[in-house]
Biopython code that builds the backbone (N, CA, C, O; Angstrom):
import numpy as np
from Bio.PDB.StructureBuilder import StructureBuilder

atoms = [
    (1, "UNK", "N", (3.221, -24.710, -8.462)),
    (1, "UNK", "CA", (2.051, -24.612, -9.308)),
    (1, "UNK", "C", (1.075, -23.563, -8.772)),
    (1, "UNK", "O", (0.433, -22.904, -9.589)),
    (2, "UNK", "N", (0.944, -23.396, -7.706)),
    (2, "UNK", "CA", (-0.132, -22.639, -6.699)),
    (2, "UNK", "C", (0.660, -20.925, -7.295)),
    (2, "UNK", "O", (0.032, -20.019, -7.842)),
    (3, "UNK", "N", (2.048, -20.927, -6.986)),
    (3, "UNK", "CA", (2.158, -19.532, -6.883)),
    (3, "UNK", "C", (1.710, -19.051, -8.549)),
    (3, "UNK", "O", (1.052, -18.056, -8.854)),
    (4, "UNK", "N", (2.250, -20.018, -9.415)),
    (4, "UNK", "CA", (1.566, -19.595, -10.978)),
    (4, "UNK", "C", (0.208, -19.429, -10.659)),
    (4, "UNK", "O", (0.124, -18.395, -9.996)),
    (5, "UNK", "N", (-0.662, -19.834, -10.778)),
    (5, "UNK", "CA", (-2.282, -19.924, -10.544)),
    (5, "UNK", "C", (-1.998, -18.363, -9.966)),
    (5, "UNK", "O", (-2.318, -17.454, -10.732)),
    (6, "UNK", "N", (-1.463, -18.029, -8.763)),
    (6, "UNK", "CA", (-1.967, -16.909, -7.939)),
    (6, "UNK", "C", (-1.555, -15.591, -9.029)),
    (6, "UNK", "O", (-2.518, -14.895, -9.351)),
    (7, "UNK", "N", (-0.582, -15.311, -9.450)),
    (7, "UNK", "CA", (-0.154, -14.837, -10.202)),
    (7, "UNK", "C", (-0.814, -14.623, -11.420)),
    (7, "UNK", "O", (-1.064, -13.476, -11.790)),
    (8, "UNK", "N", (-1.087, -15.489, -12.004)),
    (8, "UNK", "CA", (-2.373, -15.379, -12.960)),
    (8, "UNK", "C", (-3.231, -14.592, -12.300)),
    (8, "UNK", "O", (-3.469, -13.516, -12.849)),
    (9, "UNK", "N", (-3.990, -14.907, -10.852)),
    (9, "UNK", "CA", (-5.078, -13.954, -10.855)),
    (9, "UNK", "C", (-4.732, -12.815, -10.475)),
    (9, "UNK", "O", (-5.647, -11.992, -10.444)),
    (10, "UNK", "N", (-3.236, -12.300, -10.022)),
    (10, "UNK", "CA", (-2.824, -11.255, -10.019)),
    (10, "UNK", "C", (-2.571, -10.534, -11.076)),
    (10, "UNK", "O", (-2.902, -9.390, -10.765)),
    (11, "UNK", "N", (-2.197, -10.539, -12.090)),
    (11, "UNK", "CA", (-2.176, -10.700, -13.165)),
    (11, "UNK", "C", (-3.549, -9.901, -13.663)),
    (11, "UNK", "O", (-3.445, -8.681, -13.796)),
    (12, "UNK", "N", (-4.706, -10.467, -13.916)),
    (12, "UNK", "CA", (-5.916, -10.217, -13.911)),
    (12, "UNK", "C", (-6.702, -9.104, -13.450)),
    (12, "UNK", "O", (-7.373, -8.431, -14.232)),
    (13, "UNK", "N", (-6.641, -8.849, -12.048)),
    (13, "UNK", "CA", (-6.585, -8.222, -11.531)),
    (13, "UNK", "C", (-6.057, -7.016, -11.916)),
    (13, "UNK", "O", (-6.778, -6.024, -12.014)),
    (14, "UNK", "N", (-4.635, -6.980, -12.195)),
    (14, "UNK", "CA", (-3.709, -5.771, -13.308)),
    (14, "UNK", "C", (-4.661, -5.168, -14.385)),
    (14, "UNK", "O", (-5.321, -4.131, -14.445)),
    (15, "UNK", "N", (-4.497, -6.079, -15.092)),
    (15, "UNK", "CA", (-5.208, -5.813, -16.237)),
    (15, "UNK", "C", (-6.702, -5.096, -15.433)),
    (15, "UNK", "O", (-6.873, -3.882, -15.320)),
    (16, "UNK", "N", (-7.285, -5.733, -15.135)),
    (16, "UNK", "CA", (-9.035, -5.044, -14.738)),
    (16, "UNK", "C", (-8.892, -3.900, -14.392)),
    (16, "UNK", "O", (-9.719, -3.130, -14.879)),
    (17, "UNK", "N", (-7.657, -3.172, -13.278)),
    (17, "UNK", "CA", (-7.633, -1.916, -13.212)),
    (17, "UNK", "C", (-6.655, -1.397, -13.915)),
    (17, "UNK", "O", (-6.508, -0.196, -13.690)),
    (18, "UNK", "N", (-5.840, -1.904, -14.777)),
    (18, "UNK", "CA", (-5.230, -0.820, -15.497)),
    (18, "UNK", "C", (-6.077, -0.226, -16.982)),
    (18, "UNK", "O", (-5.786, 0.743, -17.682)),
    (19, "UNK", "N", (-7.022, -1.051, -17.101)),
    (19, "UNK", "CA", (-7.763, -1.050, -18.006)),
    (19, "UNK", "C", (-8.735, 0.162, -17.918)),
    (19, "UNK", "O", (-9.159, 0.865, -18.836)),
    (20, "UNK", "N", (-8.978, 0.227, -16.595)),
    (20, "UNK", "CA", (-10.259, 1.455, -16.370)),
    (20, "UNK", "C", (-9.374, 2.957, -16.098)),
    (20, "UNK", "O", (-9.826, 4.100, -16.027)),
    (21, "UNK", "N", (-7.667, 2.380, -15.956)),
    (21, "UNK", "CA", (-7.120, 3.686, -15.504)),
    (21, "UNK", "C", (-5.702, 3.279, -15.648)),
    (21, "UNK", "O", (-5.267, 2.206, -16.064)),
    (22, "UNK", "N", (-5.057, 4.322, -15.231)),
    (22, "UNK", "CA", (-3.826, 4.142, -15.009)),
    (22, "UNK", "C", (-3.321, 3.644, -13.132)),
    (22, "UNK", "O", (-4.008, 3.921, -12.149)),
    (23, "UNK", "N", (-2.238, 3.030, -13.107)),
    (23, "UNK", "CA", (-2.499, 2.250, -11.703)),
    (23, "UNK", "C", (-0.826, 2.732, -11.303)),
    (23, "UNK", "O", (-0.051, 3.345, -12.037)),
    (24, "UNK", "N", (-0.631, 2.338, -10.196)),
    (24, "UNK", "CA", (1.059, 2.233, -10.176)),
    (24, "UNK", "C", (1.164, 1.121, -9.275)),
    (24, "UNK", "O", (0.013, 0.857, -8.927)),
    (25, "UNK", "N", (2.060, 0.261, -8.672)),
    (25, "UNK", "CA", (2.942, -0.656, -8.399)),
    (25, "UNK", "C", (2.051, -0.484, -6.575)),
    (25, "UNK", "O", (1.430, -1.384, -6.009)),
    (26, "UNK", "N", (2.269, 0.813, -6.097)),
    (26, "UNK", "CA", (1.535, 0.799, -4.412)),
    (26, "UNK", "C", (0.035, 0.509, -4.440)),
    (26, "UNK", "O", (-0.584, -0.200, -3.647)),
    (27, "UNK", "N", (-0.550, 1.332, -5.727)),
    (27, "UNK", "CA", (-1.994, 1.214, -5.959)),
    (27, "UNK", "C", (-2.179, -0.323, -6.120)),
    (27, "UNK", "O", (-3.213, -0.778, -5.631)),
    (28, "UNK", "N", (-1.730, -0.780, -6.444)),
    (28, "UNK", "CA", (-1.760, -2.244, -6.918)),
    (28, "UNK", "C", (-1.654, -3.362, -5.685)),
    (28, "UNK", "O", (-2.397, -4.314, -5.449)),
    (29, "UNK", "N", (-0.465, -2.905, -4.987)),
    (29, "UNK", "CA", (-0.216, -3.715, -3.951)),
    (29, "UNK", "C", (-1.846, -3.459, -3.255)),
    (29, "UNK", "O", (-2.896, -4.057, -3.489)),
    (30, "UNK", "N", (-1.558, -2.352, -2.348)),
    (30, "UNK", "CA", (-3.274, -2.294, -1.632)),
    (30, "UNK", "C", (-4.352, -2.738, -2.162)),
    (30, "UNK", "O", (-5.400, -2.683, -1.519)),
    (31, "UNK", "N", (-4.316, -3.235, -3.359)),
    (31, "UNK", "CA", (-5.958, -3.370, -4.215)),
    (31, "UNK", "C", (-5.515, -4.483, -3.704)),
    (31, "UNK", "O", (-5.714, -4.494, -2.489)),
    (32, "UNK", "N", (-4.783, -5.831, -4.254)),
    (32, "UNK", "CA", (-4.713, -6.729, -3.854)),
    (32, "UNK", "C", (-4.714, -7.500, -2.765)),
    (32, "UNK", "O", (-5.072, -8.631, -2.436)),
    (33, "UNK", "N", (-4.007, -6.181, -2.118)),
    (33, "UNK", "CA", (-4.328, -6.694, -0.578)),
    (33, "UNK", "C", (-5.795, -6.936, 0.013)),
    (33, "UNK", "O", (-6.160, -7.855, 0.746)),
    (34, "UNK", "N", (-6.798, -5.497, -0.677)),
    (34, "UNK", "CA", (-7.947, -6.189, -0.338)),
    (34, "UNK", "C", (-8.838, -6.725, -0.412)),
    (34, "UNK", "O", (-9.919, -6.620, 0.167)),
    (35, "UNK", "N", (-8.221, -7.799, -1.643)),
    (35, "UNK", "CA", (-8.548, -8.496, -2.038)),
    (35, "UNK", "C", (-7.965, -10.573, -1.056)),
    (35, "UNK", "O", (-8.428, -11.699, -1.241)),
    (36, "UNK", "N", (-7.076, -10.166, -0.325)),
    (36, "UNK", "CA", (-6.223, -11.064, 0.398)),
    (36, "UNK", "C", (-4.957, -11.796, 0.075)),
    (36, "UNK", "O", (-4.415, -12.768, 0.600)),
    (37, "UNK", "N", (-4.518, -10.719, -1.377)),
    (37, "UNK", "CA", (-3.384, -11.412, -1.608)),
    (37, "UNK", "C", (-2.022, -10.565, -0.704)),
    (37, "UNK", "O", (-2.163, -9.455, -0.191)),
    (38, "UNK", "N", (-0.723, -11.381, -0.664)),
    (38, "UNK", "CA", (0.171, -11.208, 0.095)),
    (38, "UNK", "C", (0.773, -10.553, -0.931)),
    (38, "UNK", "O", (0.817, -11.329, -1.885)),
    (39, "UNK", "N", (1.316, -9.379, -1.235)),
    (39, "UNK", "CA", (2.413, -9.011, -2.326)),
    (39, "UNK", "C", (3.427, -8.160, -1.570)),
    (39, "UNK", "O", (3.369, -7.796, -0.395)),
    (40, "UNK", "N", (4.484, -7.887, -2.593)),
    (40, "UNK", "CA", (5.549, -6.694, -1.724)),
    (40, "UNK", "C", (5.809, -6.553, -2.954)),
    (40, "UNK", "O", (5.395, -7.236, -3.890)),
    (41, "UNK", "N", (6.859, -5.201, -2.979)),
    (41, "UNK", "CA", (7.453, -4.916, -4.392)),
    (41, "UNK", "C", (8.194, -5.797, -5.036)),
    (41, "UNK", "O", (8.559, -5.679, -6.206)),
    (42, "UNK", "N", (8.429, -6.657, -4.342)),
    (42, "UNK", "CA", (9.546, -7.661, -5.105)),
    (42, "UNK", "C", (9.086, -8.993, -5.895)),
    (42, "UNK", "O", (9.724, -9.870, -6.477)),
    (43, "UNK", "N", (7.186, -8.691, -5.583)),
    (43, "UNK", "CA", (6.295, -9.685, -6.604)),
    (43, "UNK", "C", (5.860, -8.953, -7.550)),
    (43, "UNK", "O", (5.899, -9.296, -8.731)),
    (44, "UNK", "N", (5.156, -7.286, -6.910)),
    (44, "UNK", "CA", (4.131, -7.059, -7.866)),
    (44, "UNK", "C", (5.026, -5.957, -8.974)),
    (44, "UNK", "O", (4.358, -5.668, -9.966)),
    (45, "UNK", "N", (6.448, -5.314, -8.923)),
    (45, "UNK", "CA", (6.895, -5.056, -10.117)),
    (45, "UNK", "C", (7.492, -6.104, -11.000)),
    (45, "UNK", "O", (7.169, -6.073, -12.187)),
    (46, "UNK", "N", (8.289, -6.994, -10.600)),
    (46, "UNK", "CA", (8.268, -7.675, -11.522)),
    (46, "UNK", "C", (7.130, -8.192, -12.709)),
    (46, "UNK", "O", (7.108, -8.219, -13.940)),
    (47, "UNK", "N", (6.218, -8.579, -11.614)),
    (47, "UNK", "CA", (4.917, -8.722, -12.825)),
    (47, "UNK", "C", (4.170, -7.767, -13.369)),
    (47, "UNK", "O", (3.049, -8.002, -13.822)),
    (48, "UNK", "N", (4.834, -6.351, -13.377)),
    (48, "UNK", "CA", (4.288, -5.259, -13.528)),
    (48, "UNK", "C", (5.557, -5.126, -15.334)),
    (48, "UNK", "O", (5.377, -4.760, -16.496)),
    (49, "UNK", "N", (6.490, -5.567, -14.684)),
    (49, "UNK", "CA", (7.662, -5.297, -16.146)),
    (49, "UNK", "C", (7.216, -6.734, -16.842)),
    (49, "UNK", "O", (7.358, -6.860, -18.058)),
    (50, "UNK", "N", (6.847, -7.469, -16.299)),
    (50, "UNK", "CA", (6.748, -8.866, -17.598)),
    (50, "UNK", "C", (5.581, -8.706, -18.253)),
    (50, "UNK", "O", (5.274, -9.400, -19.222)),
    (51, "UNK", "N", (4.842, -7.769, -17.767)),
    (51, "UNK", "CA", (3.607, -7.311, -18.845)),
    (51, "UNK", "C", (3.341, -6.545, -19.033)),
    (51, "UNK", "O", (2.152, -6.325, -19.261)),
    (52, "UNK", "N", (4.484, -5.392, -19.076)),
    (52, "UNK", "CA", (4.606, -4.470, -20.005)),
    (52, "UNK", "C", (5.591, -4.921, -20.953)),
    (52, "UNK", "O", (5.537, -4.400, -22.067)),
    (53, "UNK", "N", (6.663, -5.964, -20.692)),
    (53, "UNK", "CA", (7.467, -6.558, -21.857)),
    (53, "UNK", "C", (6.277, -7.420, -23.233)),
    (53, "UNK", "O", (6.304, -7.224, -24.448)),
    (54, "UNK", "N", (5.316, -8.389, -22.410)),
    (54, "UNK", "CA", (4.371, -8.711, -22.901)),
    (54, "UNK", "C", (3.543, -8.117, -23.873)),
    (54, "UNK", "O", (2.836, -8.880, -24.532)),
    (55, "UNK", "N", (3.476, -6.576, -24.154)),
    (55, "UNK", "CA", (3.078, -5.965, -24.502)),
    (55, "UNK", "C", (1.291, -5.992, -24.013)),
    (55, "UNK", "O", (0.394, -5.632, -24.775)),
    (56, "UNK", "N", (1.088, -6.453, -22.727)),
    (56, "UNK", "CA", (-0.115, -6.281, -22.037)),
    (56, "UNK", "C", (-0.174, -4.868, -21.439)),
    (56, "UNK", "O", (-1.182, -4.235, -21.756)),
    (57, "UNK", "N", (0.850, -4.145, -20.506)),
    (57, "UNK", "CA", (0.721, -2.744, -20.445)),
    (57, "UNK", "C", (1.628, -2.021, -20.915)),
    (57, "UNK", "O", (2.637, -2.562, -21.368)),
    (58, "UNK", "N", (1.473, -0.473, -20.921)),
    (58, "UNK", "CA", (2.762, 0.067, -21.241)),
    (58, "UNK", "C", (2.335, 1.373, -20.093)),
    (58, "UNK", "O", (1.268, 1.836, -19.689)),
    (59, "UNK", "N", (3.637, 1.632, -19.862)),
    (59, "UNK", "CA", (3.723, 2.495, -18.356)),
    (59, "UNK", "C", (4.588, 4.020, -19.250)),
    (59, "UNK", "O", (5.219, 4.155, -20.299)),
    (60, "UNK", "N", (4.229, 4.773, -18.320)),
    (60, "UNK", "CA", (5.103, 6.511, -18.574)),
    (60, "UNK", "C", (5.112, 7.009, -16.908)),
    (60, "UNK", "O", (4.317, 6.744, -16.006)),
    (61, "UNK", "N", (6.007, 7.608, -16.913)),
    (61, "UNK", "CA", (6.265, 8.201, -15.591)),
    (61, "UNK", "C", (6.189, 9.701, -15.215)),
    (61, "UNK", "O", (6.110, 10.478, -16.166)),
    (62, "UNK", "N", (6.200, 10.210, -13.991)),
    (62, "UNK", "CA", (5.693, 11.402, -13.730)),
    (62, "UNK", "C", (6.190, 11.597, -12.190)),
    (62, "UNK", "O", (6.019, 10.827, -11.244)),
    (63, "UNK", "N", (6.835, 12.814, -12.218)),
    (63, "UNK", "CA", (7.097, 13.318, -10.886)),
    (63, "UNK", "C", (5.666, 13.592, -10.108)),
    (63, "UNK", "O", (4.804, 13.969, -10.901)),
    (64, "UNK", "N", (5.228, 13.494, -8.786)),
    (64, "UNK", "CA", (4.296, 13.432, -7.744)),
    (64, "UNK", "C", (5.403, 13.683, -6.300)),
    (64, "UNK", "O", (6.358, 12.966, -6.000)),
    (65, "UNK", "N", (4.966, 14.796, -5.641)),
    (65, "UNK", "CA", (5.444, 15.241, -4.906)),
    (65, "UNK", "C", (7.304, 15.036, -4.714)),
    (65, "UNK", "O", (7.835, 14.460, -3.764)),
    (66, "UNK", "N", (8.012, 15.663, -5.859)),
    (66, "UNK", "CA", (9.120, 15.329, -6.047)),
    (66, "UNK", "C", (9.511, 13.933, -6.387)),
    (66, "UNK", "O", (10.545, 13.786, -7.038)),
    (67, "UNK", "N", (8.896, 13.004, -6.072)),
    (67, "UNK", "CA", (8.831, 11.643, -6.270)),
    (67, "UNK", "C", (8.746, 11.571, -8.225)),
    (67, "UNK", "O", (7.923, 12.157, -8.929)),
    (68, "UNK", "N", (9.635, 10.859, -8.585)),
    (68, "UNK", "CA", (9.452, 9.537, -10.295)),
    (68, "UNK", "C", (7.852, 8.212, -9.372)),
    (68, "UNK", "O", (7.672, 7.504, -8.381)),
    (69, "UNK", "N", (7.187, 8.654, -10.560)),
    (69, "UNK", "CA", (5.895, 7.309, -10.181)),
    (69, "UNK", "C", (6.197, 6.879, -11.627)),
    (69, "UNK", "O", (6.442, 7.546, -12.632)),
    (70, "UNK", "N", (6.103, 5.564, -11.415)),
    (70, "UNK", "CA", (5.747, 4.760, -13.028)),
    (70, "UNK", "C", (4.082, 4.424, -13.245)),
    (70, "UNK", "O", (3.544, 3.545, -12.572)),
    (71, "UNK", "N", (3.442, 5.100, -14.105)),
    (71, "UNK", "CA", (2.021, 4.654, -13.785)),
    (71, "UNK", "C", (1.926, 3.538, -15.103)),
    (71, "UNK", "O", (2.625, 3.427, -16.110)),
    (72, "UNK", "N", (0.636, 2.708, -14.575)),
    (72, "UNK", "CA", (0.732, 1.478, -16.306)),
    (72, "UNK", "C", (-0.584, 1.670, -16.810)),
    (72, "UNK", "O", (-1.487, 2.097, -16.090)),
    (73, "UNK", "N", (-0.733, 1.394, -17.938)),
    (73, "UNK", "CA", (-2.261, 1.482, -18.405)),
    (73, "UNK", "C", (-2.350, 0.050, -19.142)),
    (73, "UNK", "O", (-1.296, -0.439, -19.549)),
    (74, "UNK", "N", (-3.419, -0.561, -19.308)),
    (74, "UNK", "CA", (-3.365, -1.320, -20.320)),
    (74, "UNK", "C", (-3.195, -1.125, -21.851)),
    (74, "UNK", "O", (-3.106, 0.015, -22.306)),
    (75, "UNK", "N", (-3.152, -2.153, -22.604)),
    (75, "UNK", "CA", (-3.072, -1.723, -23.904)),
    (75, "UNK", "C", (-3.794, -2.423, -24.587)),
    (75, "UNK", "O", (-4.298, -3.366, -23.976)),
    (76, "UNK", "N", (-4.030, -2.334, -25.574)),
    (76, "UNK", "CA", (-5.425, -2.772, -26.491)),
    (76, "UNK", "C", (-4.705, -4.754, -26.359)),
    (76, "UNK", "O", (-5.395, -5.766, -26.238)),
    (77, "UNK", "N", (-3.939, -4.707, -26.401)),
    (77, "UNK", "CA", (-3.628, -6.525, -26.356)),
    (77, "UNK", "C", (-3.979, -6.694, -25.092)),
    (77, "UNK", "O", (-5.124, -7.142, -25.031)),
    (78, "UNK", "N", (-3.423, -6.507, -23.912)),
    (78, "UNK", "CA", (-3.811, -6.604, -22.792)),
    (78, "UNK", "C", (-5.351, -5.983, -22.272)),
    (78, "UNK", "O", (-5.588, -6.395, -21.136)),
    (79, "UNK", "N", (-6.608, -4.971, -22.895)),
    (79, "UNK", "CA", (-7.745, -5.093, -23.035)),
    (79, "UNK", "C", (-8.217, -6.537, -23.923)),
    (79, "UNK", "O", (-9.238, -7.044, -23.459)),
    (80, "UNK", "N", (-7.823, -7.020, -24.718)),
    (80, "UNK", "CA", (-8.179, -8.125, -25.501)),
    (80, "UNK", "C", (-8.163, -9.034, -24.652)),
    (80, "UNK", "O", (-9.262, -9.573, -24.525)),
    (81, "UNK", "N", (-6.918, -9.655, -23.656)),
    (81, "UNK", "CA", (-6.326, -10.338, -23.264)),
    (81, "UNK", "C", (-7.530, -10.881, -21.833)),
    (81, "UNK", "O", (-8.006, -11.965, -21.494)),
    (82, "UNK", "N", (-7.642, -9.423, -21.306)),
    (82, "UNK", "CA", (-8.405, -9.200, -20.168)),
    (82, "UNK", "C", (-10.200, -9.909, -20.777)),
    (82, "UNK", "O", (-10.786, -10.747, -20.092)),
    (83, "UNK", "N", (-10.590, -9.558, -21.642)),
    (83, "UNK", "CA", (-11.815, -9.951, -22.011)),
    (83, "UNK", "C", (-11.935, -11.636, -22.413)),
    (83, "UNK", "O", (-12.993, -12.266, -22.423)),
    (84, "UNK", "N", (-11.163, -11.951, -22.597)),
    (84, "UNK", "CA", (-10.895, -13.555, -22.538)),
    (84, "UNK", "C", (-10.698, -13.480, -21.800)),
    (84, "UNK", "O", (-11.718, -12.961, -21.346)),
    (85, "UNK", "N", (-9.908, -13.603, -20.846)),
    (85, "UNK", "CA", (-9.959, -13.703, -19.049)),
    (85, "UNK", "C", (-11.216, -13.930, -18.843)),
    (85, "UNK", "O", (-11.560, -15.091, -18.622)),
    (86, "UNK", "N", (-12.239, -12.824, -18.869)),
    (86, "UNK", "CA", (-13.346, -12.495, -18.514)),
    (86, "UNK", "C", (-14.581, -14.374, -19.024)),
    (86, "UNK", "O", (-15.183, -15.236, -18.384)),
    (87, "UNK", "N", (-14.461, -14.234, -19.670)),
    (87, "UNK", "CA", (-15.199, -15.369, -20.663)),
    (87, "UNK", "C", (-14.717, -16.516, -19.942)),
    (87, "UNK", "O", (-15.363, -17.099, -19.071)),
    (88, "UNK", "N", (-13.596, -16.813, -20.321)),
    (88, "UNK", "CA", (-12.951, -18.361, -19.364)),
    (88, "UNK", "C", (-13.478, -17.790, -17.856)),
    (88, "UNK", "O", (-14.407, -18.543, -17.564)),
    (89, "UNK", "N", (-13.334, -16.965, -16.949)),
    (89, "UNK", "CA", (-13.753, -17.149, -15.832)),
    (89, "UNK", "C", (-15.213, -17.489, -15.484)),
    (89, "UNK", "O", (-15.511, -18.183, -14.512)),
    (90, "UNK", "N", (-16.123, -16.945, -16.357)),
    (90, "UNK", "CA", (-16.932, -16.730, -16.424)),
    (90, "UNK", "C", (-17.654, -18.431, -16.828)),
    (90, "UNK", "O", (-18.476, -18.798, -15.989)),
    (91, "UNK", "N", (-17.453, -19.227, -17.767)),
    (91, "UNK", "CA", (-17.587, -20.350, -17.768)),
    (91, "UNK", "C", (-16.926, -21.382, -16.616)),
    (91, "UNK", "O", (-17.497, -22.329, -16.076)),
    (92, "UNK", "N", (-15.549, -20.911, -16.403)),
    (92, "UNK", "CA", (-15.230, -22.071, -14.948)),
    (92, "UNK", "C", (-15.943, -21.732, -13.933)),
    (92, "UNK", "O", (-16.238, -22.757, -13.318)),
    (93, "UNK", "N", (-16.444, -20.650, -13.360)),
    (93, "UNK", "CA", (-17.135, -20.204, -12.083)),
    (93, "UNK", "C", (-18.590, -20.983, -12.627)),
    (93, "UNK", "O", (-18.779, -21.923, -11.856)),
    (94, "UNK", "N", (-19.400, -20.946, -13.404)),
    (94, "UNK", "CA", (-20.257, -21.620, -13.697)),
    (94, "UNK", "C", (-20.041, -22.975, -13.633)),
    (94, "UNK", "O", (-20.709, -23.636, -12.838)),
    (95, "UNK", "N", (-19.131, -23.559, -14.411)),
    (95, "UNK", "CA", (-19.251, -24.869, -14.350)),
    (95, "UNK", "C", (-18.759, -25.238, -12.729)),
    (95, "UNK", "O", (-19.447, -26.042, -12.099)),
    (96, "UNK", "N", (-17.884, -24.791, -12.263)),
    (96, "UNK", "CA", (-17.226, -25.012, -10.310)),
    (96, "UNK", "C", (-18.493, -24.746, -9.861)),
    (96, "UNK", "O", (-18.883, -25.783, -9.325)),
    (97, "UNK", "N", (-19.227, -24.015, -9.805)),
    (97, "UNK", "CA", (-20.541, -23.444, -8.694)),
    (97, "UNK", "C", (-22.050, -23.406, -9.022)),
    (97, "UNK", "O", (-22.926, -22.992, -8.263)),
    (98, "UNK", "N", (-22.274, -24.051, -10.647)),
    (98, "UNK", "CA", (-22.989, -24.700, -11.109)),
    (98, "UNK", "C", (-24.396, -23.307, -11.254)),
    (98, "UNK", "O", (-25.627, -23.301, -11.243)),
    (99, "UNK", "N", (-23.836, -22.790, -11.318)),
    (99, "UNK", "CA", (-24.497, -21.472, -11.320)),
    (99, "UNK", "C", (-24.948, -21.120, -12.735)),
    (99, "UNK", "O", (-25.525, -20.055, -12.952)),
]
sb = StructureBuilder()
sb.init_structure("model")
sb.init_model(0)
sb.init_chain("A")
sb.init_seg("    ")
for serial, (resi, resn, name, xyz) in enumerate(atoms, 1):
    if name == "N":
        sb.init_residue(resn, " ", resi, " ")
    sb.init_atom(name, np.array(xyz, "f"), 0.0, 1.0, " ", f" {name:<3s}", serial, name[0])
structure = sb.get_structure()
């Protein structure tokens, strides 16, 4: 149950910066990290392809120093998606911290 929950806010997280930009899979790992989550590639693409299957992001790719990068952006469902996020958090942090 815990790793769903975490995932969700990873998840979230996705969305918040793919929303302001385009992100890729390393950018992602480090954000999270400093944020204190534990990820490796073998958490954060997968949840990088189940929401772009989701139709929450959609990704295009680009050579960078000879390197294929997959970058993701959000997409107007996944901006939608993210702003409800926003609202429900925004009422549970209030009602948890009474704020």
């Amino acid at each position: 149950m815990m790793k769903r929950v975490i995932l969700g806010f990873m998840g979230i997280h996705v969305l918040h910066h793919a929303s302001k930009g385009e992100v890729t899979g390393k950018f992602m790992m480090e954000e999270l990290g400093r944020h204190g989550y534990k990820t490796s590639p073998g958490t954060i693409y997968p949840l990088l392809h189940r929401m772009e299957d989701m139709g929450l992001l959609r990704s295009r790719t680009e050579v960078r120093n000879g390197r294929r990068v997959r970058l993701y952006r959000a997409t107007p469902k996944g901006e939608r998606l993210l702003e409800e996020a926003k609202e429900r958090i925004r009422e549970l942090c209030t009602e948890i911290l009474g704020e």
